[in-house]
C-alpha positions as CSV (number, residue, x, y, z in Angstrom):
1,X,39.5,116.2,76.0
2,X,40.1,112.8,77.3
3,X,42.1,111.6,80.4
4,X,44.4,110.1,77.4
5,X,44.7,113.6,76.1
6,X,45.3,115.3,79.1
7,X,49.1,116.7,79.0
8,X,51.6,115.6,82.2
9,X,53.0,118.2,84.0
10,X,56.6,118.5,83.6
11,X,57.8,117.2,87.1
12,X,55.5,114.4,87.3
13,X,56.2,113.4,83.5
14,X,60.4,113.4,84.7
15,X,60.1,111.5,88.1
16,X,58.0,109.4,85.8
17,X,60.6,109.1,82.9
18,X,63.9,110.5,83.4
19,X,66.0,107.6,84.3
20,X,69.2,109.7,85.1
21,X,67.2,110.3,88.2
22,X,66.1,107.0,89.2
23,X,69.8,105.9,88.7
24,X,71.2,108.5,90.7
25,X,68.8,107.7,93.8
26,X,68.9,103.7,93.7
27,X,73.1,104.7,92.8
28,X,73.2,107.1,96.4
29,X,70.9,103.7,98.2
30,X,73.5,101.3,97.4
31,X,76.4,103.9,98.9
32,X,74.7,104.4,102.1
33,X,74.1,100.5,102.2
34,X,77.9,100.3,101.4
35,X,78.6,102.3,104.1
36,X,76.9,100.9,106.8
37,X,78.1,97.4,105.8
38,X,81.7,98.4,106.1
39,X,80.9,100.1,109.2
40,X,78.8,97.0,111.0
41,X,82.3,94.9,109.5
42,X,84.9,97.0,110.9
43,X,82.9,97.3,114.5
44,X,82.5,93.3,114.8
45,X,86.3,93.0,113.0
46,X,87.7,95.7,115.8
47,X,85.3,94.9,118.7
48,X,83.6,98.1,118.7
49,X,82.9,100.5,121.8
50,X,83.3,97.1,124.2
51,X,86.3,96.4,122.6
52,X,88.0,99.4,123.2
53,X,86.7,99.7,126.9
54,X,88.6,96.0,127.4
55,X,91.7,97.4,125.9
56,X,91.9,100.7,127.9
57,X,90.6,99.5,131.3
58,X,93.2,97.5,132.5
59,X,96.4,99.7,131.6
60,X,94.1,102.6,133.0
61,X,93.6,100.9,136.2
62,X,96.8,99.9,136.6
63,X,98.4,103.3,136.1
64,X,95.7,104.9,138.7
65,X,96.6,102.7,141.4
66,X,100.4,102.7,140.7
67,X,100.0,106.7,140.7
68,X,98.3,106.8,144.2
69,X,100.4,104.0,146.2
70,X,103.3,103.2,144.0
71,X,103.0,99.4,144.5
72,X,103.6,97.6,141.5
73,X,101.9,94.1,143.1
74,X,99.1,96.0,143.9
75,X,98.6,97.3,140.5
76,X,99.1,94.5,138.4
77,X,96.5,92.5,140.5
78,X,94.0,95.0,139.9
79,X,94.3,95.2,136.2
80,X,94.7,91.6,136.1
81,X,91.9,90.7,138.3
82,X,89.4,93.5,135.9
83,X,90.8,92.0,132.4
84,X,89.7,88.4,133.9
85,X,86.1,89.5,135.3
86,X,86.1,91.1,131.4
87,X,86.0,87.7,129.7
88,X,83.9,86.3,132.4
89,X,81.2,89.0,131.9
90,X,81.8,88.1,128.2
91,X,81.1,84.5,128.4
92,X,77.9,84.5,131.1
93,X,76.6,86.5,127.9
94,X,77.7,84.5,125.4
95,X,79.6,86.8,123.3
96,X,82.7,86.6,121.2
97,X,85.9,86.5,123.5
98,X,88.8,87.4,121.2
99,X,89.0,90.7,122.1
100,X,89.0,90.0,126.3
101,X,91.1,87.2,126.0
102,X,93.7,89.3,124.4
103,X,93.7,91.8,126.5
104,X,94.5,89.1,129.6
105,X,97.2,87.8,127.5
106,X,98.4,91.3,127.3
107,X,98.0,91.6,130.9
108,X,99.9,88.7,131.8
109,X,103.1,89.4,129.5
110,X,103.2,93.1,131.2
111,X,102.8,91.8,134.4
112,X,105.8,89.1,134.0
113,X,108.0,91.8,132.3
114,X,107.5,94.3,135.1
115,X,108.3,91.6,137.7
116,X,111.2,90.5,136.1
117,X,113.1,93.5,135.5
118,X,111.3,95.1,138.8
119,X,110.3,98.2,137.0
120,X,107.1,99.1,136.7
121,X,107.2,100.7,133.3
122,X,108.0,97.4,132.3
123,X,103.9,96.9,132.6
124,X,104.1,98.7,128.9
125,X,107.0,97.1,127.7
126,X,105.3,94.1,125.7
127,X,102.5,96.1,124.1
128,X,104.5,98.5,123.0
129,X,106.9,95.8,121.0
130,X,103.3,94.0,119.9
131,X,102.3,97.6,118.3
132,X,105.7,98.2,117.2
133,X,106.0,94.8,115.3
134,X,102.0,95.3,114.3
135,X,103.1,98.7,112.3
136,X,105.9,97.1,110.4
137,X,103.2,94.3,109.8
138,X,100.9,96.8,108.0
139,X,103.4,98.3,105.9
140,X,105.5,95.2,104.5
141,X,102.4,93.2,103.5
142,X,101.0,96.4,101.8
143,X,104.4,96.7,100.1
144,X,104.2,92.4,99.2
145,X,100.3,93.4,97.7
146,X,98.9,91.5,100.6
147,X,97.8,93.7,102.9
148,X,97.3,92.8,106.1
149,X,93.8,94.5,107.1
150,X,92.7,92.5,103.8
151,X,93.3,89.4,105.5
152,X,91.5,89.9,108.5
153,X,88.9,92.0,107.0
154,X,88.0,89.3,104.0
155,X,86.2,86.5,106.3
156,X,84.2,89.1,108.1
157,X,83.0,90.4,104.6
158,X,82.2,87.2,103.0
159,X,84.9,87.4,100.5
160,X,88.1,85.7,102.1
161,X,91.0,86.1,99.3
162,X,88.7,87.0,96.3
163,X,89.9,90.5,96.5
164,X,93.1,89.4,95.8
165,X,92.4,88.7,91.8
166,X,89.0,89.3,91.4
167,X,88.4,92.5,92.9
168,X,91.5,95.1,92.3
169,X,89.7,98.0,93.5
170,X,89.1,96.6,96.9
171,X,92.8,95.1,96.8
172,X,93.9,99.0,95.9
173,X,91.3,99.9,99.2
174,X,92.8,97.6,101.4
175,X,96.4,98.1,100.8
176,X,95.9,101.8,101.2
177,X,94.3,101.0,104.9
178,X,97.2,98.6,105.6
179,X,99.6,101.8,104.7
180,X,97.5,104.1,107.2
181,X,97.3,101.6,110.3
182,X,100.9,101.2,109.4
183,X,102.0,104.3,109.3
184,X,99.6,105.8,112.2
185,X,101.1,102.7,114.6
186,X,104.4,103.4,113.7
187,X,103.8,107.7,114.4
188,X,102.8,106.3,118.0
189,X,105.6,104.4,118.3
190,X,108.1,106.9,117.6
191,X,106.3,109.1,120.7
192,X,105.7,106.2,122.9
193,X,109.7,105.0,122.7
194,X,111.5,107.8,123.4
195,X,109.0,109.1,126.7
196,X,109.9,104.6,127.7
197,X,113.2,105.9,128.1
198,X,113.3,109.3,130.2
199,X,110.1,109.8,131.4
200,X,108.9,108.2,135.0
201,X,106.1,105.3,135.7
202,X,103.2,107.3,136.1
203,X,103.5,110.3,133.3
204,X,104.7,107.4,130.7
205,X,101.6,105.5,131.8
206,X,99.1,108.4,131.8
207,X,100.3,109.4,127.8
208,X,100.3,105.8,126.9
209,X,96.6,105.6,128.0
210,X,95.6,108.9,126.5
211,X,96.8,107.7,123.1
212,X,94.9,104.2,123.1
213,X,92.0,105.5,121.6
214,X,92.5,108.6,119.4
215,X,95.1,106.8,116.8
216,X,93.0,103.4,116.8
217,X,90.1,105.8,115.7
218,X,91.6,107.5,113.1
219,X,92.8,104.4,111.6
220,X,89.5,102.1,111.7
221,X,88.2,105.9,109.9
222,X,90.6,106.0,107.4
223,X,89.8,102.4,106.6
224,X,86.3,102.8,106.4
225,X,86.4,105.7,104.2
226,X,88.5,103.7,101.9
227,X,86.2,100.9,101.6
228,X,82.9,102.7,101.9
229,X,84.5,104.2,98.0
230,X,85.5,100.9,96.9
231,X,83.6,97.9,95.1
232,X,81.6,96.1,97.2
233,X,83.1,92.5,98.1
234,X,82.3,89.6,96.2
235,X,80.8,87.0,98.8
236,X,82.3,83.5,98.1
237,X,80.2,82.2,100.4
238,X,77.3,82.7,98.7
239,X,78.8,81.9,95.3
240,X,79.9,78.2,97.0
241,X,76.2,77.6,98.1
242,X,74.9,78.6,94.6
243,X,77.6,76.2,93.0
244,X,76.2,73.8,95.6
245,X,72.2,73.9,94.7
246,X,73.8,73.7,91.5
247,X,75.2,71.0,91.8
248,X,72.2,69.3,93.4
249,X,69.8,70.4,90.7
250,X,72.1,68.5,88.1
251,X,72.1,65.1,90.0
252,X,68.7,65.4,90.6
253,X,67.8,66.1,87.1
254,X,70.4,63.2,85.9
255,X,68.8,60.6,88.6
256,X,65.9,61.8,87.0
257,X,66.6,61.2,83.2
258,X,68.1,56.9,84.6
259,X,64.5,56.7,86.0
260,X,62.4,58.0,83.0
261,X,65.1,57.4,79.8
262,X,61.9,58.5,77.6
263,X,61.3,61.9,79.2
């Protein structure tokens, strides 16, 4: 009996063959490379672990220094003074500012609340109305069909405003997220607005900072378990630059043709 003649063994002949099970693996390689895509998007869209260090640190300082000497000057300089070595640290490295910037813009509004109305609780006051007016962002534009996150999430996937007519299932993913970073904002309002009103400096302060985090978490999960089961985003980007070489090819080949009519 020849090599030709020799019978396969089962396995080999259905790695070898089977197609259900090549689709299934290249299928379960393009969901893992989904998800880390819409993971490495929603990090650089959100500002990842930095990000969230420039948006706690300041309020944190300034409620640790108001709770030991109860001087609102003294606090408001300190968180000031951290949110502005933040963006320098950013810009000696070269990195994207957004993030820092709006966090000293934050700052500054608290600050001037708190000194105007002499309260220091007032230090909360202007972040709270920004979330506040963020949540009812979330949900209307979700309600319209034009979700919110889908707007700031488009450019940093490629795809701008394709999802919008081209892509309903990433339309359906996106309004879904807009509906949960609505809803989950608005949840934290409805604790933080009440404990404004009866609760003193430093114990409003300390349950404002302990729910930065946890709620922005959940949120940026939610999102990215929506997207990671959506279709993957059309890049425009590359589409233009295709239309583009395009584009070139067909003057190149017409300024051929006026050269060499008899080609």
């Amino acid at each position: 009996m020849t090599s030709l003649d020799k019978p396969t063994s089962d396995t080999d002949q259905s790695h070898r063959t089977d197609p259900q099970h090549t689709g299934g693996r290249h299928a379960a390689q393009q969901d893992a490379e989904s998800k880390a895509v819409t993971e490495a998007a929603l990090f650089e869209a959100f500002g990842g672990v930095r990000g969230m260090v420039e948006t706690v640190l300041p309020g944190l300082l300034f409620v640790t220094i108001f709770t030991i000497n109860k001087n609102l000057n003294a606090s408001a300089i300190a968180a000031l003074a951290v949110s502005l070595v933040l963006v320098v640290v950013r810009l000696i490295r070269r990195d994207t500012v957004k993030h820092a910037f709006s966090g000293v813009f934050g700052v500054a509004f608290g600050i001037l609340f708190a000194k105007m109305t002499g309260d220091a609780k007032d230090f909360y006051l202007p972040g709270m109305l920004y979330t506040l007016g963020l949540s009812v962002a979330y949900i209307a534009t979700a309600a319209a069909g034009v979700p919110l996150i889908g707007l700031i999430l488009g450019p940093v996937f490629k795809e701008n405003l394709s999802w919008r007519t081209r892509n309903p299932g990433r339309k359906k993913a996106y309004t879904r997220a807009s509906y949960a970073w609505g809803f989950i904002l608005l949840a934290k309002c409805a604790i933080l607005f009440p404990l404004y009103w009866w609760a003193d400096t430093t114990q409003f302060g300390w349950v404002l900072i302990a729910l930065k985090i946890p709620p922005f978490l959940l949120a940026v999960y939610l999102t990215w378990i929506f997207l990671a089961k959506a279709p993957p985003p059309i890049d425009v980007f590359a589409e233009m630059e295709a239309e583009e070489q395009a584009e070139k090819e067909r003057k190149a080949q017409a300024a051929a043709a006026v050269r060499d009519p008899e080609a």
